[in-house]
Rosetta silent file (secondary structure, phi, psi, omega in degrees, C-alpha in Angstrom):
SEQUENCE: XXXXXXXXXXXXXXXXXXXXXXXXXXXXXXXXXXXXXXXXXXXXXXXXXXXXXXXXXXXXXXXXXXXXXXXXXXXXXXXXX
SCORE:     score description
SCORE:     0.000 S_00000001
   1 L     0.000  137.520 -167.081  122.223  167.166  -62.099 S_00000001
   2 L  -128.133  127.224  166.023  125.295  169.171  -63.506 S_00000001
   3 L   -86.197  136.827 -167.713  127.213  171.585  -61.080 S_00000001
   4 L   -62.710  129.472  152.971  127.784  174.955  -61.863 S_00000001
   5 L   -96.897  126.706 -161.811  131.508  175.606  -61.905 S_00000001
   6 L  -101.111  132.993 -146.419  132.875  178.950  -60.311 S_00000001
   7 L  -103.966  150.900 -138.915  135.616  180.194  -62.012 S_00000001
   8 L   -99.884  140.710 -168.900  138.393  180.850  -59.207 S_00000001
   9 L  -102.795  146.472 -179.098  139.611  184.871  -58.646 S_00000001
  10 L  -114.463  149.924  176.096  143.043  185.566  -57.794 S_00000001
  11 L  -108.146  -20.284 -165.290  142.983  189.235  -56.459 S_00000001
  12 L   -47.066  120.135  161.690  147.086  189.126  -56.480 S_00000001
  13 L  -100.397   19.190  161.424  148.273  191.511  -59.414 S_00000001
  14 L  -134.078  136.971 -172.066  152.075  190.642  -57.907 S_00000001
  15 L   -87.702  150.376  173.738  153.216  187.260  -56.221 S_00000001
  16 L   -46.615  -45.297 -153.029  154.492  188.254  -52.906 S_00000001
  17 L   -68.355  -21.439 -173.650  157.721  186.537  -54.172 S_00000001
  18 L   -92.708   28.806 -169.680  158.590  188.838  -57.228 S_00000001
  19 L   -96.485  148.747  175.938  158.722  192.133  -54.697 S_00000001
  20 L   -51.542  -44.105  152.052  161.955  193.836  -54.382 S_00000001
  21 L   -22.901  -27.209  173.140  161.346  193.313  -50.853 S_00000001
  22 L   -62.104  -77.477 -178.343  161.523  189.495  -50.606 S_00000001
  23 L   -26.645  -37.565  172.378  164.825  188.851  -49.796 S_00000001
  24 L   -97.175   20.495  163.882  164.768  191.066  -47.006 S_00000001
  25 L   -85.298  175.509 -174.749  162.154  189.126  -45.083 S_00000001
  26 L   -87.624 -177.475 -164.940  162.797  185.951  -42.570 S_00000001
  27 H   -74.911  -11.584 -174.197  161.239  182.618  -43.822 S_00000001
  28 H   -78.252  -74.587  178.256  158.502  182.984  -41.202 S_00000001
  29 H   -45.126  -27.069  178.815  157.389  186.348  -42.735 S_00000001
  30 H   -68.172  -67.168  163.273  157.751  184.894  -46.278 S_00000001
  31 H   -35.110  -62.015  165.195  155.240  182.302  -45.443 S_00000001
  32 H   -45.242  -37.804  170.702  152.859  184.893  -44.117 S_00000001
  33 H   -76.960  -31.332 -174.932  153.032  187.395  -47.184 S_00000001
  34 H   -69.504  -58.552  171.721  152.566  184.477  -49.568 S_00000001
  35 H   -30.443  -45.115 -173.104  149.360  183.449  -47.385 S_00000001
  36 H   -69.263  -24.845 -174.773  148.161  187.152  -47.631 S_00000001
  37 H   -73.239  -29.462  165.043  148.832  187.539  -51.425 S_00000001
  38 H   -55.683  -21.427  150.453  145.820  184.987  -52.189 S_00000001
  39 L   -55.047  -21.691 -178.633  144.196  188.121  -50.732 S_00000001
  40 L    97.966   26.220  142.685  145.317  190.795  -52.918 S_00000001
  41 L  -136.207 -178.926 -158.954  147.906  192.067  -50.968 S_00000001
  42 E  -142.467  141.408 -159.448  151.344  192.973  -51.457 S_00000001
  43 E   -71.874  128.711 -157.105  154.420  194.081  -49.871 S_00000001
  44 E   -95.845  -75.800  154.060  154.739  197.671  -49.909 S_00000001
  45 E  -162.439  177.722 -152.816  157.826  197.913  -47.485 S_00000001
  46 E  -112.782  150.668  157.188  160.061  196.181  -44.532 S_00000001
  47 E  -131.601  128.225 -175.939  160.558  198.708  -41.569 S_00000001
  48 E   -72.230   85.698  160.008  163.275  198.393  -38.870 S_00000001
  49 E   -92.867  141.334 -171.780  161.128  199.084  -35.538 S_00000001
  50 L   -11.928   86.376 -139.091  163.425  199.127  -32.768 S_00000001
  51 L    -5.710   54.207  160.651  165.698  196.162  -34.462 S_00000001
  52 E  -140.479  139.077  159.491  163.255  193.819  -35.878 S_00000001
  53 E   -38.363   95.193  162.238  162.352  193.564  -39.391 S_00000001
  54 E   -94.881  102.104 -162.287  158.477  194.641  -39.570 S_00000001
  55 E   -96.026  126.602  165.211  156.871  193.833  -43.392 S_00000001
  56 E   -73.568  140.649  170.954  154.300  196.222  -44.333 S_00000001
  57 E  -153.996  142.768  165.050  151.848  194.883  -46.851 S_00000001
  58 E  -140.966  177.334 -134.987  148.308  196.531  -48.275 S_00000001
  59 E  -156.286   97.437 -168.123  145.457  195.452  -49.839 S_00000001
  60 L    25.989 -105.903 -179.108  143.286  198.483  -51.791 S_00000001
  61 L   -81.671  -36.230 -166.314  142.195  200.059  -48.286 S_00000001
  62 E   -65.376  151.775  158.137  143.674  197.507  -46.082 S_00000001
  63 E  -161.754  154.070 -170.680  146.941  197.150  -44.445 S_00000001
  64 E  -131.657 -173.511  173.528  148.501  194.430  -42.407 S_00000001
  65 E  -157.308  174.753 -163.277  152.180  194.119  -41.157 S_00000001
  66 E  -153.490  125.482  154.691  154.021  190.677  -40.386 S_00000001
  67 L   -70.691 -176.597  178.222  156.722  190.337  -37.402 S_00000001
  68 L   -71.945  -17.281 -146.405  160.098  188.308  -38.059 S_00000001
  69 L  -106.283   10.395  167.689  158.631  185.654  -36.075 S_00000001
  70 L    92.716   20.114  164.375  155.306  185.821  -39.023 S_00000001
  71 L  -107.934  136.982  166.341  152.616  187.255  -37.267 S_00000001
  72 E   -76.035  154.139 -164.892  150.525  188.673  -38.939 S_00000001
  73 E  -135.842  130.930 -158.743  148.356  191.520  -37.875 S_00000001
  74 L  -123.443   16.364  161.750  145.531  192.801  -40.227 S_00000001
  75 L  -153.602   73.728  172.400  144.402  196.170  -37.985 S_00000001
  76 L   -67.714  161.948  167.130  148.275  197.799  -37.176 S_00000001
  77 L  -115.863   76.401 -158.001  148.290  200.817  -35.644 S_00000001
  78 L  -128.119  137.130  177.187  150.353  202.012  -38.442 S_00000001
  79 L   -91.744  158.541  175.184  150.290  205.404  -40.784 S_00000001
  80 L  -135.233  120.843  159.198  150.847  205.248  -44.484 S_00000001
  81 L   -80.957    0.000    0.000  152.058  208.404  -45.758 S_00000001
């Protein structure tokens, strides 16, 4: 019996790592956007909510955000203009 192999989809078309944006997250959020980018999505922009670093990231229709301390949250109650 010969198993079918499924060939494996990346959805990313950017690694989290090459966004102008990397540098200014912490290493906790860096973990979290690289987890999300096997998802397809990718850091948009970082926003300064009342002084912590908040990383925006979307995904076609989707959008998620990451605290400093890396959690992610994948239904913000956030606008995209």
């Amino acid at each position: 019996m010969q198993l079918k192999k499924h060939p494996v989809i990346d959805r990313r078309r950017e690694a989290p790592e090459h966004s102008v944006w990397w540098n200014h997250l912490t290493l906790a959020q860096k973990f979290s956007a690289s987890s999300l980018g096997r998802f397809g999505y990718e850091i948009s922009f970082v926003r300064n909510e009342q002084g912590n670093m908040l990383a925006v990231l979307q995904c076609d229709s989707g959008v998620a955000t990451i605290s400093e301390d890396g959690d992610i949250d994948t239904s913000p109650e956030i606008t995209i203009r």
